[in-house]
C-alpha positions in Angstrom: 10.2 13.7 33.9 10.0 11.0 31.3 11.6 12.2 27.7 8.9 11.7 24.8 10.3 9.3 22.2 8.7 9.0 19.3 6.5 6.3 18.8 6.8 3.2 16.1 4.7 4.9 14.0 6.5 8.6 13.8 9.4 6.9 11.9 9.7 6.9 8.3 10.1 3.5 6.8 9.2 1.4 3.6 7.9 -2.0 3.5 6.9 -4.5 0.9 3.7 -6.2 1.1 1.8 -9.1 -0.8 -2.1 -8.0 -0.6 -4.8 -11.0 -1.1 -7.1 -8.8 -3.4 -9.3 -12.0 -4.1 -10.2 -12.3 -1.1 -11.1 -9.0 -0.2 -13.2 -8.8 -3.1 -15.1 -11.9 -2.8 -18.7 -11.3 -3.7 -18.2 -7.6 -4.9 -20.2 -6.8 -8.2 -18.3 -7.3 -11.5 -18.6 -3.6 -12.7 -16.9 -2.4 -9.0 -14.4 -4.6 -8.6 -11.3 -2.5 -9.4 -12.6 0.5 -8.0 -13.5 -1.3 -4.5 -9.4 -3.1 -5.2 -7.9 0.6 -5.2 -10.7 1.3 -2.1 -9.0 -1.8 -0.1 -5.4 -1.0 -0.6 -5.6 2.4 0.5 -7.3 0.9 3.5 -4.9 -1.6 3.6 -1.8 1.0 3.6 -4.0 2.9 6.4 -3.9 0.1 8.7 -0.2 -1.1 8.3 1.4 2.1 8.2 -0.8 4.4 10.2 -1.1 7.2 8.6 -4.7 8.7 7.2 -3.0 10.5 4.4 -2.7 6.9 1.5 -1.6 8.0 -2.0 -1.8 5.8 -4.8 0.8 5.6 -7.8 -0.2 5.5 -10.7 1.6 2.5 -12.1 -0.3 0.8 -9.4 -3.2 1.9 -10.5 -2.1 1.1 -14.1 -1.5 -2.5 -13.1 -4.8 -3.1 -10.7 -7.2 -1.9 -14.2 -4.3 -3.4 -16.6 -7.4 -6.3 -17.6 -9.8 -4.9 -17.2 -12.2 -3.2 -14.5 -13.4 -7.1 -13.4 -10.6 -9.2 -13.6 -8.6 -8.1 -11.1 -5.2 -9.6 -10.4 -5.6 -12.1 -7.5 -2.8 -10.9 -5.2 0.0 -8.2 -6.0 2.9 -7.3 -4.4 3.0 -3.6 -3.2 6.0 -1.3 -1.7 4.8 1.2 1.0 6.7 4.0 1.9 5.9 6.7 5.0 7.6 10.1 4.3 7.4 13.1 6.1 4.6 15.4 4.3 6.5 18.6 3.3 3.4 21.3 3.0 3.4 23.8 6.0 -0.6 23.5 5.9 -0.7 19.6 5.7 -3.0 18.2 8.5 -1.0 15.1 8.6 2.6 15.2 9.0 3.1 11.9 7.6 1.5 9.9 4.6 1.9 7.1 2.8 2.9 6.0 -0.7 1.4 2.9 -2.5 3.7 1.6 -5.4 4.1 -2.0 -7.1 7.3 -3.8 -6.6 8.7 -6.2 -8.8 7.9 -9.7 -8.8 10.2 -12.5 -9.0 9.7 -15.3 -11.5 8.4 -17.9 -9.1 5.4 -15.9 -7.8 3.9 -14.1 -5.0 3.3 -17.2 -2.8 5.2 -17.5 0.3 6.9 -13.9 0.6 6.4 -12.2 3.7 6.8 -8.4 4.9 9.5 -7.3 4.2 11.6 -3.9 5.3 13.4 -1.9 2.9 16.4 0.2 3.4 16.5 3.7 2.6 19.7 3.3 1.0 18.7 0.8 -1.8 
């Protein structure tokens, strides 16, 4: 018999993102805008981390409704953790966690993914 391994997305890991909000909100009605930005980066998170289970910080959310709910920043740079869920009852053994990373002076252009270590 073949020993089960666990799969790429059974590990716990973080991650650091740069999310093009502008363009997933192209043509989306003023008055929605930053409730459809929070809408994309949980699906976002969904995607990349596999997990159905997104939560949101709430300086993230802080930052996204910072100007306003229709001037949205363009792209932000996110930090996305999956940690092991801790309830007994949880139907998801994993989820994710959405935070905002630091920027660095010269802008969000031209970083990539990047991994994190636990032990930073």
């Amino acid at each position: 018999m073949v020993e089960k391994t666990r799969g790429r997305k059974e590990e716990v890991v973080t991650r650091e993102y740069t999310i093009n909000l502008h363009k997933r909100l192209h043509g989306c009605t003023f008055k929605k805008k930053a409730p459809k930005a929070i809408k994309e980066i949980r699906k976002f998170a969904q995607k990349a981390m596999g997990t159905k289970d997104v939560r949101v910080d709430v300086k993230l959310n802080k930052h996204i409704w910072s100007r306003g709910i229709r001037s949205v920043p363009r792209r932000i740079r996110v930090r996305i953790a999956r940690r092991r869920n801790d309830d007994e009852d949880a139907k998801e053994e994993l989820y994710s966690l959405v935070t905002v990373a630091e920027i660095a002076a010269e802008g969000l252009k031209g970083l990539g993914t990047k991994v994190i270590d636990d032990d930073e």
